[in-house]
N, CA, C and O atoms as a GROMACS GRO file, in nm:
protein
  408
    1UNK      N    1   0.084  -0.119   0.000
    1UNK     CA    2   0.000   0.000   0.000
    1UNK      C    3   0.088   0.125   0.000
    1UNK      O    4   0.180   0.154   0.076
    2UNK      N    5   0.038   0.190  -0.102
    2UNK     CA    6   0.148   0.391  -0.123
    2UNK      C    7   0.067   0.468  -0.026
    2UNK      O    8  -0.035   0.525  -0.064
    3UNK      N    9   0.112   0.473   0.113
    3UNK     CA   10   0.020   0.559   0.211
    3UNK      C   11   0.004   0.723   0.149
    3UNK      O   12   0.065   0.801   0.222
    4UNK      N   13  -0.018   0.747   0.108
    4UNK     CA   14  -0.034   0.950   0.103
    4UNK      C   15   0.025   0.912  -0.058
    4UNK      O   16   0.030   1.026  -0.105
    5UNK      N   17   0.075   0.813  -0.178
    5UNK     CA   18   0.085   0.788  -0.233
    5UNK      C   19   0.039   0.733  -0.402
    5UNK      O   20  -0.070   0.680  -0.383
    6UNK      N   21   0.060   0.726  -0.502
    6UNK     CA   22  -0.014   0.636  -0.621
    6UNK      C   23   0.105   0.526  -0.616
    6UNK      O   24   0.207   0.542  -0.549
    7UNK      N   25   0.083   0.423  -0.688
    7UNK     CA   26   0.101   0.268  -0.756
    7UNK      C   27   0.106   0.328  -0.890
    7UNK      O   28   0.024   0.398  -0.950
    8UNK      N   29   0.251   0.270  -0.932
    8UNK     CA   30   0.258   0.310  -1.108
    8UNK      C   31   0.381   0.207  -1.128
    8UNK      O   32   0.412   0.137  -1.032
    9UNK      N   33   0.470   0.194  -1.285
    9UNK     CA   34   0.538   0.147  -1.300
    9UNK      C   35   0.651   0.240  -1.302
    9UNK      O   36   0.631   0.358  -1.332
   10UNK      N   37   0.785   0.192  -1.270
   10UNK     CA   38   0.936   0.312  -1.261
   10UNK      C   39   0.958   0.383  -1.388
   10UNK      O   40   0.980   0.504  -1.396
   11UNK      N   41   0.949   0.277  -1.517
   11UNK     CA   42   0.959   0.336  -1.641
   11UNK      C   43   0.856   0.262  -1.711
   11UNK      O   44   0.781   0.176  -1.664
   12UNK      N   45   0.867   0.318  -1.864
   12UNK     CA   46   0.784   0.208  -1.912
   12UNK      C   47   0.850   0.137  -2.054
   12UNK      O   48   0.886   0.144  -2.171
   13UNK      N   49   0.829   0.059  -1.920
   13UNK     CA   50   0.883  -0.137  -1.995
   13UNK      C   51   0.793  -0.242  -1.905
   13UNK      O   52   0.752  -0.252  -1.789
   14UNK      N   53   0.784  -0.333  -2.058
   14UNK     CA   54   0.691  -0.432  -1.977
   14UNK      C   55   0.800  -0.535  -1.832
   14UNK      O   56   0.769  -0.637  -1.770
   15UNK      N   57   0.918  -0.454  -1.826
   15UNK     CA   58   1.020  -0.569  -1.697
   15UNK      C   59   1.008  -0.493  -1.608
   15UNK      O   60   1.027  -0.543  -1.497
   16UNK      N   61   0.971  -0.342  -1.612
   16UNK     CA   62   0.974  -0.256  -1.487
   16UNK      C   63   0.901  -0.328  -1.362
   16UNK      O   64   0.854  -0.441  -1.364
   17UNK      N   65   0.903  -0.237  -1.250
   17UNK     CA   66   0.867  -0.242  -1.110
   17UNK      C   67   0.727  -0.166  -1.077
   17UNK      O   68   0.736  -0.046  -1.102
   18UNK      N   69   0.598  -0.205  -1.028
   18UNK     CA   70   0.483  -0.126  -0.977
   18UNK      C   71   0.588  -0.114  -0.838
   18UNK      O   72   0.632  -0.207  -0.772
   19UNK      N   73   0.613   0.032  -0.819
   19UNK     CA   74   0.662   0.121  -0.680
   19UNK      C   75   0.531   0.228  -0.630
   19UNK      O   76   0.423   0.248  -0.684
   20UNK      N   77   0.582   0.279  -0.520
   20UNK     CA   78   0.540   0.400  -0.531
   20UNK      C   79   0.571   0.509  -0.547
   20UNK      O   80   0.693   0.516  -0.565
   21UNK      N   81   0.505   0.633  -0.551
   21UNK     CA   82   0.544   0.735  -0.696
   21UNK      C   83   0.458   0.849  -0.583
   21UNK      O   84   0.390   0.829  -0.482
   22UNK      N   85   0.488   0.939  -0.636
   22UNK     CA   86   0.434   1.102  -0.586
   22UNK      C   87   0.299   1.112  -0.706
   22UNK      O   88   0.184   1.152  -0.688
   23UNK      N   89   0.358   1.062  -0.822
   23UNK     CA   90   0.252   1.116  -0.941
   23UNK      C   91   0.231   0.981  -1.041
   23UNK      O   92   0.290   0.874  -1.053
   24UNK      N   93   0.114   1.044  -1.105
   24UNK     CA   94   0.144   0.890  -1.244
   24UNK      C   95   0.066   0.966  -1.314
   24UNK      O   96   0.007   1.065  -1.270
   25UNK      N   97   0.060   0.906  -1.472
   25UNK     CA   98  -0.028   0.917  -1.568
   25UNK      C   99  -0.096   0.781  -1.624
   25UNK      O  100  -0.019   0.685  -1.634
   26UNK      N  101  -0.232   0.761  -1.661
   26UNK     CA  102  -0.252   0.634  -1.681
   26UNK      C  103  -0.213   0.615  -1.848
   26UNK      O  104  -0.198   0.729  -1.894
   27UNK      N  105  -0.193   0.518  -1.949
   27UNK     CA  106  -0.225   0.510  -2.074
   27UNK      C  107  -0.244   0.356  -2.073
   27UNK      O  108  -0.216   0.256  -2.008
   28UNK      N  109  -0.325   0.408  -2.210
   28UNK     CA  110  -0.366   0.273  -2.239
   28UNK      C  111  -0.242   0.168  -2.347
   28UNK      O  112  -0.227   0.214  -2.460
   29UNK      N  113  -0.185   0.078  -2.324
   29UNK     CA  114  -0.101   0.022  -2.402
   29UNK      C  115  -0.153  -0.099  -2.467
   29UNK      O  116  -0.226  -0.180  -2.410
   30UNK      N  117  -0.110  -0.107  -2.598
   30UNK     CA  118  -0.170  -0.202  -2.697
   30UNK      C  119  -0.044  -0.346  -2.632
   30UNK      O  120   0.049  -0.326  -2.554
   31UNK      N  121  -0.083  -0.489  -2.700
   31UNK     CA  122  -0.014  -0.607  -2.654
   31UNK      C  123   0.086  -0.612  -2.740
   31UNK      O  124   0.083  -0.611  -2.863
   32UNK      N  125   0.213  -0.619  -2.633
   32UNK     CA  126   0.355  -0.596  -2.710
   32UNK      C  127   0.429  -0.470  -2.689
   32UNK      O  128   0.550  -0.448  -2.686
   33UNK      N  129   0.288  -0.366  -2.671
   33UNK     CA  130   0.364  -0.249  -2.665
   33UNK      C  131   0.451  -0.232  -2.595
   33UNK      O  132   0.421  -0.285  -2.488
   34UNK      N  133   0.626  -0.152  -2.586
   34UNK     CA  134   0.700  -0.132  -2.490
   34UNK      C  135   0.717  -0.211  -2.414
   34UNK      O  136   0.749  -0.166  -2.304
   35UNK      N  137   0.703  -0.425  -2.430
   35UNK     CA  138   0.724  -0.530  -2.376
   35UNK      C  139   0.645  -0.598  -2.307
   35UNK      O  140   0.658  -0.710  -2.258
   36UNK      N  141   0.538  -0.506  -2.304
   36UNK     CA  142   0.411  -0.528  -2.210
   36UNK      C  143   0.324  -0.685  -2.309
   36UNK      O  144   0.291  -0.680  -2.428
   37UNK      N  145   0.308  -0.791  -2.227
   37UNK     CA  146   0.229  -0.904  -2.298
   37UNK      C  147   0.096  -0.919  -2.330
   37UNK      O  148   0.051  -1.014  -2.395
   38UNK      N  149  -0.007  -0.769  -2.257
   38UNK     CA  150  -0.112  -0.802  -2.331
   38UNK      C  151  -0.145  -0.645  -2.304
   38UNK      O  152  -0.089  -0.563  -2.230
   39UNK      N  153  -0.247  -0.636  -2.384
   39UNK     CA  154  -0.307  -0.483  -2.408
   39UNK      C  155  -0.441  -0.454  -2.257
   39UNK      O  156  -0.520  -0.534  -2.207
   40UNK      N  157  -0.415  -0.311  -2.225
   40UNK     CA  158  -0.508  -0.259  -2.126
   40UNK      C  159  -0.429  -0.107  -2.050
   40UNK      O  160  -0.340  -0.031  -2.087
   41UNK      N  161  -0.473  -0.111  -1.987
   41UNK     CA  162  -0.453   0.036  -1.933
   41UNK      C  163  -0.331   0.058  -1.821
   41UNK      O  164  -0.377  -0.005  -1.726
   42UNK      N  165  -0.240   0.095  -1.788
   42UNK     CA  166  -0.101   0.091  -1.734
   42UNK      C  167  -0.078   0.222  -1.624
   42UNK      O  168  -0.077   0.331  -1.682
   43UNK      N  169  -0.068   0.227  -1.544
   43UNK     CA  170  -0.055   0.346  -1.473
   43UNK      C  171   0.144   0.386  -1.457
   43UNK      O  172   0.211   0.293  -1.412
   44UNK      N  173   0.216   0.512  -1.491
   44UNK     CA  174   0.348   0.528  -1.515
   44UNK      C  175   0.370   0.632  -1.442
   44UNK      O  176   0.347   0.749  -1.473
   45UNK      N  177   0.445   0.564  -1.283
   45UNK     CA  178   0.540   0.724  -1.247
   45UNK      C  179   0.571   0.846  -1.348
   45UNK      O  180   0.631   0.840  -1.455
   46UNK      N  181   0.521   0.945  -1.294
   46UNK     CA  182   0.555   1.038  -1.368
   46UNK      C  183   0.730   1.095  -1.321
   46UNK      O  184   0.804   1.034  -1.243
   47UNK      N  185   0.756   1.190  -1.373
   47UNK     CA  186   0.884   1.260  -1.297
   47UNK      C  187   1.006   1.175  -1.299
   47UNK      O  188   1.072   1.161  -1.196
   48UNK      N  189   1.050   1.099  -1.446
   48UNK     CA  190   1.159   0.995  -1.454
   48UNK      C  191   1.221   1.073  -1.451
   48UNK      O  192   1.169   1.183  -1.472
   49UNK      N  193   1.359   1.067  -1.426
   49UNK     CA  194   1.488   1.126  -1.502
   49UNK      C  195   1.568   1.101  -1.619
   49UNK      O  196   1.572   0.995  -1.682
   50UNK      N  197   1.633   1.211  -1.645
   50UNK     CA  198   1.695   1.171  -1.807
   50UNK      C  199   1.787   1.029  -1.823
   50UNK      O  200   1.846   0.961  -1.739
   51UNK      N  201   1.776   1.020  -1.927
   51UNK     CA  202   1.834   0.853  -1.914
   51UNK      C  203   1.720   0.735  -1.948
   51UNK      O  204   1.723   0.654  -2.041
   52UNK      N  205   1.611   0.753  -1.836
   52UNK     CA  206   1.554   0.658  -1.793
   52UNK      C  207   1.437   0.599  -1.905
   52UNK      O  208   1.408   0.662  -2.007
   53UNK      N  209   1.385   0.486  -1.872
   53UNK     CA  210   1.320   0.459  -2.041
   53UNK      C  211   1.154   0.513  -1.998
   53UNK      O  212   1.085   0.494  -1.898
   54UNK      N  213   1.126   0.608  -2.164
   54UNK     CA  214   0.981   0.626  -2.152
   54UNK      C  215   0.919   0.580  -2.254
   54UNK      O  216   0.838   0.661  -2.297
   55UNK      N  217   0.924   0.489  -2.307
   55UNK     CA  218   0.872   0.466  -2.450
   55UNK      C  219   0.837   0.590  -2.531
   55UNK      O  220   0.942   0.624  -2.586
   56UNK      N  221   0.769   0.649  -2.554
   56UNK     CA  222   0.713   0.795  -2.619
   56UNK      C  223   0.638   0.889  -2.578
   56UNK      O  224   0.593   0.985  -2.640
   57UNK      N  225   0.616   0.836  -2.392
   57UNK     CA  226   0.539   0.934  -2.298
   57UNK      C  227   0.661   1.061  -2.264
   57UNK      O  228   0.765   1.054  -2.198
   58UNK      N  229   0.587   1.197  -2.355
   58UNK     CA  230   0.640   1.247  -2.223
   58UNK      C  231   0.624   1.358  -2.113
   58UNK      O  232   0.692   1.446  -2.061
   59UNK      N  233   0.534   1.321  -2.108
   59UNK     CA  234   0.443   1.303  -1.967
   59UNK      C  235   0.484   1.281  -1.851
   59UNK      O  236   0.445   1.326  -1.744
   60UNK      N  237   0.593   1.186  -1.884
   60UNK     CA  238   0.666   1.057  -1.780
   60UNK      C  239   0.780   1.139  -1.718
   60UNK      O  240   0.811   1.172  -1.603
   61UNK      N  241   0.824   1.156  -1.825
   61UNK     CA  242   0.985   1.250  -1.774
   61UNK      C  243   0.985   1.382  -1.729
   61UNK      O  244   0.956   1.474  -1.805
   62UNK      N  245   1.021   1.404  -1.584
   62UNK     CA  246   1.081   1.536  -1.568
   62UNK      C  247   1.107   1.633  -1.670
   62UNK      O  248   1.028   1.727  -1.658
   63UNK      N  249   1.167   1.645  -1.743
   63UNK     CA  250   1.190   1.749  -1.844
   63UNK      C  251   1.059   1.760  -1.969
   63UNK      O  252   1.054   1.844  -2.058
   64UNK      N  253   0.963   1.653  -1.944
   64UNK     CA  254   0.883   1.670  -2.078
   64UNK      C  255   0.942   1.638  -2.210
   64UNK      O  256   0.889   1.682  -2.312
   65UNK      N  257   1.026   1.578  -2.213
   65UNK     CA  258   1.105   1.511  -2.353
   65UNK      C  259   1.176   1.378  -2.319
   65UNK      O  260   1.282   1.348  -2.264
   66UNK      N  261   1.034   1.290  -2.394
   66UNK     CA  262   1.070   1.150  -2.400
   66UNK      C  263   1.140   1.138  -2.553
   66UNK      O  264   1.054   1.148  -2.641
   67UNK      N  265   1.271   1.121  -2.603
   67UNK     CA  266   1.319   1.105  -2.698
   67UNK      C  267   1.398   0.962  -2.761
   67UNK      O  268   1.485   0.906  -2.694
   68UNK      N  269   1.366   0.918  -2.873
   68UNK     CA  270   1.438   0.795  -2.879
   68UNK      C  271   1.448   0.709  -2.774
   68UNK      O  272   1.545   0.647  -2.732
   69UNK      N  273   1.278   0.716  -2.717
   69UNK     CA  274   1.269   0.586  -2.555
   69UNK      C  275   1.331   0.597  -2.448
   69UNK      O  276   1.340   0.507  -2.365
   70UNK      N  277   1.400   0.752  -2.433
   70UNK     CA  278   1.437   0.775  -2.292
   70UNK      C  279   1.399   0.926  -2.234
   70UNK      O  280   1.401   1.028  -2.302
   71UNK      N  281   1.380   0.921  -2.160
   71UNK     CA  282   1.372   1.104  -2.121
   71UNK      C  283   1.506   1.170  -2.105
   71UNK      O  284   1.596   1.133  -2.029
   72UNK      N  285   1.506   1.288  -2.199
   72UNK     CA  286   1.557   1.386  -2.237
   72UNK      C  287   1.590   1.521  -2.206
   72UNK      O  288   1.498   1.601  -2.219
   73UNK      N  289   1.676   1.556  -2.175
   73UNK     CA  290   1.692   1.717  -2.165
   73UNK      C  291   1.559   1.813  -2.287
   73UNK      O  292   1.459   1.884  -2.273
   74UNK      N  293   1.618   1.773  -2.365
   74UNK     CA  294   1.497   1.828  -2.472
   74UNK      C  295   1.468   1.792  -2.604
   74UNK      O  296   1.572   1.746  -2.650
   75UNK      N  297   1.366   1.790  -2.699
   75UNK     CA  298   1.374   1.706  -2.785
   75UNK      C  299   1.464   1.728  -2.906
   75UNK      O  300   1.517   1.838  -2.886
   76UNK      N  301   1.500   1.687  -3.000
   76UNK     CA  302   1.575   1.699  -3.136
   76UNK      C  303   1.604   1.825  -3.193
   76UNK      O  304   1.502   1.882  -3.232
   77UNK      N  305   1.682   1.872  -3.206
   77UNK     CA  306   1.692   1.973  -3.331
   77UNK      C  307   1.671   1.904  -3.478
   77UNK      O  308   1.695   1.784  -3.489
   78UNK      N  309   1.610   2.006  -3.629
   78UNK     CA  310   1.672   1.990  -3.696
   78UNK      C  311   1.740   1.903  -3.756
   78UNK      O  312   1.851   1.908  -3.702
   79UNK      N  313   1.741   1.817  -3.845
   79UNK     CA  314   1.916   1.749  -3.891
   79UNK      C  315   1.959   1.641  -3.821
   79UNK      O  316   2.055   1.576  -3.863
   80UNK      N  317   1.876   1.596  -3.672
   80UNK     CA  318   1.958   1.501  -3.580
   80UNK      C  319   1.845   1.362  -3.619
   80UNK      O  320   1.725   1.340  -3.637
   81UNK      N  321   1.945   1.310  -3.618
   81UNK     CA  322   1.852   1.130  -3.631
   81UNK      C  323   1.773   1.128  -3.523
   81UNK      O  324   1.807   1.146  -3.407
   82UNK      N  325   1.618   1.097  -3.584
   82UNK     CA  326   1.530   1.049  -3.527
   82UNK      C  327   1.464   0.913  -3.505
   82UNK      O  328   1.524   0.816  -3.552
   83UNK      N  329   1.361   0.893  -3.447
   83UNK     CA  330   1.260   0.735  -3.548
   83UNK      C  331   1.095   0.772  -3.484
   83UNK      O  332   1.009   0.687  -3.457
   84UNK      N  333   1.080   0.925  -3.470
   84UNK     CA  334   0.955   0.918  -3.427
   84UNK      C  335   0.898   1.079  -3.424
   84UNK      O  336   0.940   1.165  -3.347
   85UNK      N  337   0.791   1.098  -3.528
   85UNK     CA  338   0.746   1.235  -3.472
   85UNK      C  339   0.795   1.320  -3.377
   85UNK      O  340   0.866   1.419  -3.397
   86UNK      N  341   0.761   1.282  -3.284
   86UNK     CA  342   0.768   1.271  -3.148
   86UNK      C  343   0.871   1.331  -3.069
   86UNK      O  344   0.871   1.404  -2.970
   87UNK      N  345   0.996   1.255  -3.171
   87UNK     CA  346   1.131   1.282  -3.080
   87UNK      C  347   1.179   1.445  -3.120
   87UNK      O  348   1.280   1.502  -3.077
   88UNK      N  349   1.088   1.495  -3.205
   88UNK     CA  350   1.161   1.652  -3.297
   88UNK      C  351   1.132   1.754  -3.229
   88UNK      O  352   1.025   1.721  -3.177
   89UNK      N  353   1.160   1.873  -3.187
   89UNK     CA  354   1.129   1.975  -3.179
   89UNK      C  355   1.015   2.012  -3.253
   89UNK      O  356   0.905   2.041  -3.206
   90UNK      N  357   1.053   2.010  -3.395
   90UNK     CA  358   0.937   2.053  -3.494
   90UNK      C  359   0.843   1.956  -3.495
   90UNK      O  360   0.744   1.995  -3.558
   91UNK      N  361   0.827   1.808  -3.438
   91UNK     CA  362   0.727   1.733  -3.447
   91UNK      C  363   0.681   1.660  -3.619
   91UNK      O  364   0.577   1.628  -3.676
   92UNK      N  365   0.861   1.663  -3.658
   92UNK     CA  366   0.836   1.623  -3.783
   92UNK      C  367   0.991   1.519  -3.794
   92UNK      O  368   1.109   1.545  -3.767
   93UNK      N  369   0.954   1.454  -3.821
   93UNK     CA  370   1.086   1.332  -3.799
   93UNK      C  371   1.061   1.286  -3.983
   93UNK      O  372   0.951   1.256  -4.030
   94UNK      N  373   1.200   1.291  -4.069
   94UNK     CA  374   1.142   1.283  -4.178
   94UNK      C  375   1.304   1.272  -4.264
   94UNK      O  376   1.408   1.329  -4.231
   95UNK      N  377   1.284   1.191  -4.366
   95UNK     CA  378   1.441   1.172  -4.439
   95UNK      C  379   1.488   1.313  -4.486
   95UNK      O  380   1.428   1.410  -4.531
   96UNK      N  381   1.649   1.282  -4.452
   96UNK     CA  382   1.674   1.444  -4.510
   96UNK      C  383   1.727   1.424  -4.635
   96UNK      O  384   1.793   1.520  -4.674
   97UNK      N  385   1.717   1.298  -4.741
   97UNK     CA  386   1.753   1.338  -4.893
   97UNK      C  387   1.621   1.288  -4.981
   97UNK      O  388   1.531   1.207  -4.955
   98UNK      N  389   1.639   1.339  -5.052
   98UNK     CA  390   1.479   1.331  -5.143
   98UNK      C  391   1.473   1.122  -5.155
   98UNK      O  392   1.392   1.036  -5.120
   99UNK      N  393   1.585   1.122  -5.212
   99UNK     CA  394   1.592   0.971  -5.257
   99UNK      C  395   1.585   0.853  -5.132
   99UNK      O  396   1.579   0.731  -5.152
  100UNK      N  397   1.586   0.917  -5.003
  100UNK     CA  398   1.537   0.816  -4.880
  100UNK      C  399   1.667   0.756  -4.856
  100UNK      O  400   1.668   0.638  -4.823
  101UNK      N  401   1.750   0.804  -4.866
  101UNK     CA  402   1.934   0.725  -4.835
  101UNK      C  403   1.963   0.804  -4.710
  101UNK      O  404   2.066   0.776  -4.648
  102UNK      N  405   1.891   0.889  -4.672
  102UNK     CA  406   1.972   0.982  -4.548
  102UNK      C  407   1.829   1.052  -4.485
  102UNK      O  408   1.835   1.130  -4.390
   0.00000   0.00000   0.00000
């Protein structure tokens, strides 16, 4: 029992730990997602630190930039390898040569 507390997972991976937490956010995760073996609703410490894995919440992380599955100082500039909307500043993750080589 989290006395004065919530129940969430440390990061999100389906190997993490239900601890207790100051904060959480709930989402719903599909089966497979982020290691998790079947689909339903997941409750995730909020307030990770950088480093730590967030799949694409970021929600999760202290800084508000879950990038490339970890929380982040901040998200992408520009020009920097991505693999997700998500991870960009501009919210645009996208090849930088016409012909899809780069």
């Amino acid at each position: 029992d989290c006395s004065g507390q919530v129940c969430g997972y440390d990061k999100v991976d389906g190997s993490a730990n239900l601890v207790c937490c100051s904060g959480r956010v709930n989402e719903y995760v599909s089966r497979n997602e982020y290691g998790f073996t079947s689909s339903g609703s997941r409750s995730f410490c909020t307030g990770l630190s950088d480093g730590e894995t967030c799949g694409d919440l970021d929600e999760v992380c202290l800084s508000g930039a879950c990038v490339l599955g970890t929380c982040q100082v901040s998200k992408l500039e520009d020009n920097e390898v991505c693999k997700l909307n998500n991870d960009c500043l501009s919210s645009a993750c996208a090849y930088s040569a016409v012909d899809g080589s780069a």
